[in-house]
PyMOL Python script that loads the backbone (N, CA, C, O; Angstrom):
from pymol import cmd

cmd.read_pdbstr("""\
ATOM      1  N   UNK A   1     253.003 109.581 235.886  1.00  0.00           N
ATOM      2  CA  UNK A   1     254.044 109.935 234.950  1.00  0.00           C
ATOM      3  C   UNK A   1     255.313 109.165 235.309  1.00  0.00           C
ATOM      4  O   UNK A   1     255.556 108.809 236.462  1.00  0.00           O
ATOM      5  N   UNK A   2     256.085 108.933 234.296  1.00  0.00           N
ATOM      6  CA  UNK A   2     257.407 107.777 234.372  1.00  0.00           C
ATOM      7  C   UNK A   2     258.711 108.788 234.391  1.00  0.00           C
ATOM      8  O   UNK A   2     258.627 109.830 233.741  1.00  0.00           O
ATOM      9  N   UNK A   3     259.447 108.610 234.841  1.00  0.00           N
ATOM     10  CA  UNK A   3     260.907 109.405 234.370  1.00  0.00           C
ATOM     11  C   UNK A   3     262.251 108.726 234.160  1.00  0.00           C
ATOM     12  O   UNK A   3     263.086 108.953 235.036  1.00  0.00           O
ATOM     13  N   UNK A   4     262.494 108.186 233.478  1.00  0.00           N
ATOM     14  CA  UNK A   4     263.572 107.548 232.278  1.00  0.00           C
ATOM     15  C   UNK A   4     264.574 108.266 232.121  1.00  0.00           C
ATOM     16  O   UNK A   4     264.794 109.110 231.252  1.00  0.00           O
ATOM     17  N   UNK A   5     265.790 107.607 233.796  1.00  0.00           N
ATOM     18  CA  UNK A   5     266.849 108.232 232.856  1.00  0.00           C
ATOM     19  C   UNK A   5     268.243 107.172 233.251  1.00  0.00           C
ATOM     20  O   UNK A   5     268.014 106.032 233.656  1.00  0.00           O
ATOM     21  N   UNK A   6     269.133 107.482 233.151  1.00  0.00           N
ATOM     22  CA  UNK A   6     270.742 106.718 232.786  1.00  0.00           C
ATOM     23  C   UNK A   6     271.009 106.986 233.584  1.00  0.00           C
ATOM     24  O   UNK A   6     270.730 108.092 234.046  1.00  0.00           O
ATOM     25  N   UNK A   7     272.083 105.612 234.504  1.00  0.00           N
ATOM     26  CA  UNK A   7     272.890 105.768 235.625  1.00  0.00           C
ATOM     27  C   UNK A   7     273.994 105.789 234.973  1.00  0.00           C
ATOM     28  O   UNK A   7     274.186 105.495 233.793  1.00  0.00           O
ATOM     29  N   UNK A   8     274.696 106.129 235.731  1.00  0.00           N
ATOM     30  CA  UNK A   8     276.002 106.140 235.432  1.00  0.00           C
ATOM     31  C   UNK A   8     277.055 106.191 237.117  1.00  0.00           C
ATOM     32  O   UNK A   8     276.749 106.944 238.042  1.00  0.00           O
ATOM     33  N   UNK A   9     278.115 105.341 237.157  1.00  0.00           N
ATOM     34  CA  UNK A   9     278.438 105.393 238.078  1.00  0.00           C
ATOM     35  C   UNK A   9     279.872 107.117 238.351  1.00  0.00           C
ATOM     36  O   UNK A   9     280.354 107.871 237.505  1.00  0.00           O
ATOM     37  N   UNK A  10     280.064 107.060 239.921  1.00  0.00           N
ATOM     38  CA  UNK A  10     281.301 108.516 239.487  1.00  0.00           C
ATOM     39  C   UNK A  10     282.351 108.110 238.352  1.00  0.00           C
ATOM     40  O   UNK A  10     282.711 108.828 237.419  1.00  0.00           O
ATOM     41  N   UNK A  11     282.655 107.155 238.558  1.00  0.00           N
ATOM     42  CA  UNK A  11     283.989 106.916 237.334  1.00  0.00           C
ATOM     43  C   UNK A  11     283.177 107.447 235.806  1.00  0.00           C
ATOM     44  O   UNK A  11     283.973 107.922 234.996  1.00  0.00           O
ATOM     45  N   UNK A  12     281.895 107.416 235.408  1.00  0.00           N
ATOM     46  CA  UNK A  12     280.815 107.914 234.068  1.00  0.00           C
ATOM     47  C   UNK A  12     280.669 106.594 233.369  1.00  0.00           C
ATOM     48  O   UNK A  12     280.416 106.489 232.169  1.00  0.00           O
ATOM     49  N   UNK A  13     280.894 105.316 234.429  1.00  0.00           N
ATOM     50  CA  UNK A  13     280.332 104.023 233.753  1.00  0.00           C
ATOM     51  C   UNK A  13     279.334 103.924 233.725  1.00  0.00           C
ATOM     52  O   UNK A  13     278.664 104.215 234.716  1.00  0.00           O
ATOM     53  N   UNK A  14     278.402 103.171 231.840  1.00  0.00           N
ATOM     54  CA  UNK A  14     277.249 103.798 232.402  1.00  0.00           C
ATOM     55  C   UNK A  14     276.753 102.095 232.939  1.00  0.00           C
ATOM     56  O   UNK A  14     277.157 101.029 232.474  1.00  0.00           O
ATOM     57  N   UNK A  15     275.493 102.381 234.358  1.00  0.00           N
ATOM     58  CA  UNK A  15     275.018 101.222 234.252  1.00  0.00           C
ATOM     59  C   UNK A  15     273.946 100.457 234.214  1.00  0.00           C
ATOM     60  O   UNK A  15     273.732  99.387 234.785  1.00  0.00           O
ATOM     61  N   UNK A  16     272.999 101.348 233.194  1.00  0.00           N
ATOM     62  CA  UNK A  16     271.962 101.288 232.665  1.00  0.00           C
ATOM     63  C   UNK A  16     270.836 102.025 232.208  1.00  0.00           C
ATOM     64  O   UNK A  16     270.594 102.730 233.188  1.00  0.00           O
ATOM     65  N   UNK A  17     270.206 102.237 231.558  1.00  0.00           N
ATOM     66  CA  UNK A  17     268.516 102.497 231.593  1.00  0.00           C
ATOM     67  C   UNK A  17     267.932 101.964 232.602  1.00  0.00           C
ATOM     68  O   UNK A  17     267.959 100.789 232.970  1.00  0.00           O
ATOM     69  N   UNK A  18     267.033 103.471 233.352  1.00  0.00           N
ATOM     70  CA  UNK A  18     266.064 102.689 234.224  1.00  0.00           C
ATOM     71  C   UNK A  18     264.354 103.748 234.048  1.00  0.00           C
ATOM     72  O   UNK A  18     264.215 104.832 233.480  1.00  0.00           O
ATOM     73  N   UNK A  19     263.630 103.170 234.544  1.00  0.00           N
ATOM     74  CA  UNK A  19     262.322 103.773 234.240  1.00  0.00           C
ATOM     75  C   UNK A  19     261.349 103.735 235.725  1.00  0.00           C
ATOM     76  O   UNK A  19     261.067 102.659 236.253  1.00  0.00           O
ATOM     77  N   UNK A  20     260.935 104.954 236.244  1.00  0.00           N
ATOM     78  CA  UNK A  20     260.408 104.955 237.812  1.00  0.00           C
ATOM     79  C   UNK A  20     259.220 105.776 237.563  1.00  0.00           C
ATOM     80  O   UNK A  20     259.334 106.878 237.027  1.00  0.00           O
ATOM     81  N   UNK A  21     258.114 105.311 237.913  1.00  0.00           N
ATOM     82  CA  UNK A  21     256.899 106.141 238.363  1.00  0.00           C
ATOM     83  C   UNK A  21     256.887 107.084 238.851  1.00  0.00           C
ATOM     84  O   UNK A  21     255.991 107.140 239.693  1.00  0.00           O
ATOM     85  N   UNK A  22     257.560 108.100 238.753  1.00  0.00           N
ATOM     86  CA  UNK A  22     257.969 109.375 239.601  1.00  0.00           C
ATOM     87  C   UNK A  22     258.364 110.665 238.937  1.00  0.00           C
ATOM     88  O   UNK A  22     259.264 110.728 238.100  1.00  0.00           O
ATOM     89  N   UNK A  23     257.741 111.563 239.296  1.00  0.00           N
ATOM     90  CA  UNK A  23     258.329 112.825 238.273  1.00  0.00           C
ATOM     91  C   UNK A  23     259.557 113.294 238.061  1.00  0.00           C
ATOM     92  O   UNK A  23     259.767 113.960 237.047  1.00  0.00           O
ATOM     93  N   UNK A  24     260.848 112.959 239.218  1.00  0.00           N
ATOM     94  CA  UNK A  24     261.890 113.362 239.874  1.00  0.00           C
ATOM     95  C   UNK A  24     262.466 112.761 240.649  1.00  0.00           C
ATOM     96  O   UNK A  24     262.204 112.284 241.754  1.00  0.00           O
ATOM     97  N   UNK A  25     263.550 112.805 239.821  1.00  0.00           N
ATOM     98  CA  UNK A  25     264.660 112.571 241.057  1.00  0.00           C
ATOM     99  C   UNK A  25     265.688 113.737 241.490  1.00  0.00           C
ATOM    100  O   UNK A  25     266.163 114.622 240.779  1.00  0.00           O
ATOM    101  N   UNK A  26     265.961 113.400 243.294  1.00  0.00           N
ATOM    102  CA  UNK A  26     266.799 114.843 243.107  1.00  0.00           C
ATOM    103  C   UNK A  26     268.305 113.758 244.121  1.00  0.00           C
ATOM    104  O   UNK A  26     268.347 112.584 244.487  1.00  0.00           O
ATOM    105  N   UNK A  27     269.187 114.788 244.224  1.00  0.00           N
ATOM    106  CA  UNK A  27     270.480 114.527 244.970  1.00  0.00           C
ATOM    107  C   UNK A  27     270.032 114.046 246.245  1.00  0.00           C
ATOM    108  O   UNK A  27     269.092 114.583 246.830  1.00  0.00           O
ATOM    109  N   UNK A  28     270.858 112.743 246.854  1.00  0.00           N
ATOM    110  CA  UNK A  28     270.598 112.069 248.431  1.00  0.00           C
ATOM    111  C   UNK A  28     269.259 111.392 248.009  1.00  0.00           C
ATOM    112  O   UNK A  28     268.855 110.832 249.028  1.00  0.00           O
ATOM    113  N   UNK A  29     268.413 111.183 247.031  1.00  0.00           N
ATOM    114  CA  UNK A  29     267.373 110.519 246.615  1.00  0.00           C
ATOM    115  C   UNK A  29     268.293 108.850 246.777  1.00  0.00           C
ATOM    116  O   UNK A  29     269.511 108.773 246.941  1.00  0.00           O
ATOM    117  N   UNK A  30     267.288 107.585 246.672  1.00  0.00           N
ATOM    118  CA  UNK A  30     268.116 106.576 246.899  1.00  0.00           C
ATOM    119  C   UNK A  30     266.742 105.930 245.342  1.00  0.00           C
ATOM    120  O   UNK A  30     265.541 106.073 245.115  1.00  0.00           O
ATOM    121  N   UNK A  31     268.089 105.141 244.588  1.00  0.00           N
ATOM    122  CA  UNK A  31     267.359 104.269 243.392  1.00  0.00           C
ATOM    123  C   UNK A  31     267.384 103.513 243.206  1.00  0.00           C
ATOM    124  O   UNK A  31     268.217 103.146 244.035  1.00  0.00           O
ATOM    125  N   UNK A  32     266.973 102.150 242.362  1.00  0.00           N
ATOM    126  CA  UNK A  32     267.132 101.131 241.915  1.00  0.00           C
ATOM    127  C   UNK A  32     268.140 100.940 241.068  1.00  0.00           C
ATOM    128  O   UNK A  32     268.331 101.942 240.378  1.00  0.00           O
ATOM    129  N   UNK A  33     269.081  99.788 240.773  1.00  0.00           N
ATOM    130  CA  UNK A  33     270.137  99.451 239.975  1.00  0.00           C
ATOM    131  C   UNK A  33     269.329  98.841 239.161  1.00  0.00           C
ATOM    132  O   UNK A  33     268.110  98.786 239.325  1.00  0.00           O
ATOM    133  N   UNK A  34     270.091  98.226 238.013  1.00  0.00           N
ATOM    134  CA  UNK A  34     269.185  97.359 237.062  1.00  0.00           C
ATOM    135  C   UNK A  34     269.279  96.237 237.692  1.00  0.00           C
ATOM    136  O   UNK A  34     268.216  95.631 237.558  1.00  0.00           O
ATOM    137  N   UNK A  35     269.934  95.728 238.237  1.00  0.00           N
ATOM    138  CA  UNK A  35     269.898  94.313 238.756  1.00  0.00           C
ATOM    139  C   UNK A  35     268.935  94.778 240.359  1.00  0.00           C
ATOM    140  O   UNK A  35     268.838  93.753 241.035  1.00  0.00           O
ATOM    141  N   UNK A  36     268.375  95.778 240.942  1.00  0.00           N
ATOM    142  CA  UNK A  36     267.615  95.672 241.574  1.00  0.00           C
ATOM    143  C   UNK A  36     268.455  96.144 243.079  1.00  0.00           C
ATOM    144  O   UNK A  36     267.627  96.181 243.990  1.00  0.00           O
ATOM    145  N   UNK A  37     269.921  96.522 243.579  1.00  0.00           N
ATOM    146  CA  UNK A  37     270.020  96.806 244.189  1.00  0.00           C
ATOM    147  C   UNK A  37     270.382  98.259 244.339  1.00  0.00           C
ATOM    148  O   UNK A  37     270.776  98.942 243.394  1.00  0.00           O
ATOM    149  N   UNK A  38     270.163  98.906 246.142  1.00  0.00           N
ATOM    150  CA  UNK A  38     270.455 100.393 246.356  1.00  0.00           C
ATOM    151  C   UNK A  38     271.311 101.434 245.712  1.00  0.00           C
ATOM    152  O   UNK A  38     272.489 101.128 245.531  1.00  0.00           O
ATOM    153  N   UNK A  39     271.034 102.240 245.456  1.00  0.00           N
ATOM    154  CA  UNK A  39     272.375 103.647 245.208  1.00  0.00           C
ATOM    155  C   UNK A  39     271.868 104.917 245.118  1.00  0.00           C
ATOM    156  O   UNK A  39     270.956 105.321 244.397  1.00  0.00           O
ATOM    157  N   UNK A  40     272.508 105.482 245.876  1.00  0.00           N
ATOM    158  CA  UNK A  40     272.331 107.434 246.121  1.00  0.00           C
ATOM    159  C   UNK A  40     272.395 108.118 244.754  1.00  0.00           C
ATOM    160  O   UNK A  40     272.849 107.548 243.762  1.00  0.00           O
ATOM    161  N   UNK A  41     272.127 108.822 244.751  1.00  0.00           N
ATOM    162  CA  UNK A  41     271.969 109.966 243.668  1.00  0.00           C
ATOM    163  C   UNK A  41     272.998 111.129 244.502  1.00  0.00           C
ATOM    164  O   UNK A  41     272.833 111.557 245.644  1.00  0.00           O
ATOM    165  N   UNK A  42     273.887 111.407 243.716  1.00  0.00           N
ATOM    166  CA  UNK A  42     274.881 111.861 243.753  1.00  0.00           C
ATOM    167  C   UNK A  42     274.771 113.524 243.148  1.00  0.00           C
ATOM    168  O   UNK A  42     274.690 114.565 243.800  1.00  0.00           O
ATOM    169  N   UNK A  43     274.810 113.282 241.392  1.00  0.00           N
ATOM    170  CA  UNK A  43     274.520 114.063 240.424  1.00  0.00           C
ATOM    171  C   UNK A  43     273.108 114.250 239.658  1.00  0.00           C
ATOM    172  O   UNK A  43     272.607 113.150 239.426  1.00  0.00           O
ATOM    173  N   UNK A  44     272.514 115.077 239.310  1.00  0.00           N
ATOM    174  CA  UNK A  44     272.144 114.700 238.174  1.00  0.00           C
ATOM    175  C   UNK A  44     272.291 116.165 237.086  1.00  0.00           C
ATOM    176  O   UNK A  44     272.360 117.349 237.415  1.00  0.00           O
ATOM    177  N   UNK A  45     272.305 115.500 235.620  1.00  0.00           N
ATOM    178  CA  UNK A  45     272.504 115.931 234.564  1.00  0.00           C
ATOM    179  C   UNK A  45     271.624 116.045 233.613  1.00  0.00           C
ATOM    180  O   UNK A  45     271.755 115.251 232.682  1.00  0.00           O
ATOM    181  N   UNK A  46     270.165 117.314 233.530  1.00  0.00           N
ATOM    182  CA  UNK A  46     269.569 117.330 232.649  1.00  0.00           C
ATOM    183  C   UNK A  46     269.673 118.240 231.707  1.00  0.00           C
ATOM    184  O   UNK A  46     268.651 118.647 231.156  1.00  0.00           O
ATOM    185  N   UNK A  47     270.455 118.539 231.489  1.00  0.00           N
ATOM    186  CA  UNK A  47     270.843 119.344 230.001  1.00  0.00           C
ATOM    187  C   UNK A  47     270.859 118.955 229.053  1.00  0.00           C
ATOM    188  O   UNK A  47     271.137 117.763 229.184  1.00  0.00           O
ATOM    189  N   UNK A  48     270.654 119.325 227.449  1.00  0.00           N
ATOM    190  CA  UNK A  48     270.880 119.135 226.430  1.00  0.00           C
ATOM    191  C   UNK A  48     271.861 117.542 226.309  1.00  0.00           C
ATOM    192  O   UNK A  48     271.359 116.471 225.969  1.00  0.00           O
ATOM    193  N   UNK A  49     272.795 117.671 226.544  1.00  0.00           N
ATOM    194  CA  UNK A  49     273.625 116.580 226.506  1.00  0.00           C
ATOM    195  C   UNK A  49     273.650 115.344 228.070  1.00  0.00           C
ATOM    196  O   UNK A  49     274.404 114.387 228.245  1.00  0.00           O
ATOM    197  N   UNK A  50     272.769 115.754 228.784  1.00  0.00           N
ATOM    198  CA  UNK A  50     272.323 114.601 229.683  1.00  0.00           C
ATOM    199  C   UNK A  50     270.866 114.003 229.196  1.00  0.00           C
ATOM    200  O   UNK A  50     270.312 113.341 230.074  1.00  0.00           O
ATOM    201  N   UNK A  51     270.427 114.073 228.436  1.00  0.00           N
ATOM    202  CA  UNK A  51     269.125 114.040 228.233  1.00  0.00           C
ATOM    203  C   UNK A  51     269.148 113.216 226.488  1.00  0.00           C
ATOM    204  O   UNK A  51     268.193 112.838 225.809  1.00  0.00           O
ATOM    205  N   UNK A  52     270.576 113.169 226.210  1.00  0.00           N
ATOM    206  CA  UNK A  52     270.795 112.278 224.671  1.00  0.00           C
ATOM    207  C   UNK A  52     270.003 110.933 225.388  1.00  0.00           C
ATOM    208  O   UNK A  52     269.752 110.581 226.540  1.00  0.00           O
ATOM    209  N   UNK A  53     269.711 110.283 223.715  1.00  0.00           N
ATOM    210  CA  UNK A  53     268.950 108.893 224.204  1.00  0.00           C
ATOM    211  C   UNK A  53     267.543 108.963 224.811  1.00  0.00           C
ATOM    212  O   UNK A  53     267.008 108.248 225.658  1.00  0.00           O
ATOM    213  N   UNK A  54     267.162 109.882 224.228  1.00  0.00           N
ATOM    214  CA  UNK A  54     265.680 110.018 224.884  1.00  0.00           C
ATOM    215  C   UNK A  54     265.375 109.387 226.231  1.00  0.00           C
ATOM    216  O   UNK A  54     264.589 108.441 226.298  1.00  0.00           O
ATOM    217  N   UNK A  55     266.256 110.117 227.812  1.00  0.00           N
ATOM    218  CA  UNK A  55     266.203 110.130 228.991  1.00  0.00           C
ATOM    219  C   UNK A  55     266.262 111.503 229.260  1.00  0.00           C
ATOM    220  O   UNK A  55     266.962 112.351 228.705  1.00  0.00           O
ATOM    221  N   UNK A  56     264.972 111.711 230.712  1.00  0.00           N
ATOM    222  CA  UNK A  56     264.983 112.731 231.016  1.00  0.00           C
ATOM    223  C   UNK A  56     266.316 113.709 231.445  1.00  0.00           C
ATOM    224  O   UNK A  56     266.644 114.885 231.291  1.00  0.00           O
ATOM    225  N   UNK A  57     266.936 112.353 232.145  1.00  0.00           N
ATOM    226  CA  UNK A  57     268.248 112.791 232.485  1.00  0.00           C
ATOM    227  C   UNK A  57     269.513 111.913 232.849  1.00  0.00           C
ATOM    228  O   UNK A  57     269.178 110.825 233.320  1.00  0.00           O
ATOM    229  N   UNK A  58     270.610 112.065 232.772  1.00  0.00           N
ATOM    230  CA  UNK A  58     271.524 111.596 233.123  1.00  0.00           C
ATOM    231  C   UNK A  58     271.758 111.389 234.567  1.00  0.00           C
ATOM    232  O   UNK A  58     271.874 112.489 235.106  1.00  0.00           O
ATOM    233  N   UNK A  59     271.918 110.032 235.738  1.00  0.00           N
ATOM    234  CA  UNK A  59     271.963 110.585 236.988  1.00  0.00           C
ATOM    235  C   UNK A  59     273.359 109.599 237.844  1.00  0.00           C
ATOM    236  O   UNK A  59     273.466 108.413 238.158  1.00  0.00           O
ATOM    237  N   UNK A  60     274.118 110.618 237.962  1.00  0.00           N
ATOM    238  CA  UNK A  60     275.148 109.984 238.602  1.00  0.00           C
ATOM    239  C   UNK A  60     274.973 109.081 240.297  1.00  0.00           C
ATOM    240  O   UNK A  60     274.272 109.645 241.137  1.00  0.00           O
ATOM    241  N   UNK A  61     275.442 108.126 240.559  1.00  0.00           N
ATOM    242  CA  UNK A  61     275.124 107.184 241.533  1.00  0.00           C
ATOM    243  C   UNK A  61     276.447 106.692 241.874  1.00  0.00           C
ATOM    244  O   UNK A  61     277.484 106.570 241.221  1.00  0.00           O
ATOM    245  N   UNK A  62     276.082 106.407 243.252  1.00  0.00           N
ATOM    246  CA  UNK A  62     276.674 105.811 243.927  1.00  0.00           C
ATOM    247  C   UNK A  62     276.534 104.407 244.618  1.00  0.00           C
ATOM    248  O   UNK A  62     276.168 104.885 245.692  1.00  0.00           O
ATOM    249  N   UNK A  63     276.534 103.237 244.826  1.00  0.00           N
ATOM    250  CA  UNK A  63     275.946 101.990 245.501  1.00  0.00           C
ATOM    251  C   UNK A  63     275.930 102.125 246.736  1.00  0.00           C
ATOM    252  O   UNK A  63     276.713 102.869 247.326  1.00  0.00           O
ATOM    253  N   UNK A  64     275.281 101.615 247.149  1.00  0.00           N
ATOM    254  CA  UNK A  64     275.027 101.968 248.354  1.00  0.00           C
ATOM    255  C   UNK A  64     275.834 100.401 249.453  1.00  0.00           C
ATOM    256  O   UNK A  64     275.768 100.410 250.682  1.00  0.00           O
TER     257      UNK A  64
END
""", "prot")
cmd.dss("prot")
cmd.show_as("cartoon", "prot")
cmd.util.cbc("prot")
cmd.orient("prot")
């Protein structure tokens, strides 16, 4: 299963669509950027309004 969702950095820039073989992501998890480098998972946002754009969820990041 895939889970599809939106980074967004703390400022709520977003900085991309991304798509991971994985059911979940949770907080202190570490992800891919779109250009392919590190960042923490900070937030995430699956509610009604994190989940616009057909993504599981909205997930706030940090670079690492």
């Amino acid at each position: 299963m895939s889970y599809r969702f939106r980074l967004i950095d703390t400022a709520a820039g977003e900085l991309g669509i991304v798509e991971y073989e994985v059911s979940r992501v949770d907080q202190g998890d570490t992800v891919r950027l779109p250009d392919g480098s590190p960042a923490t998972v900070i937030e995430i946002y699956d509610d009604e309004y994190g989940r616009e754009g057909g993504v599981e969820a909205t997930v706030v990041v940090e670079p690492d």
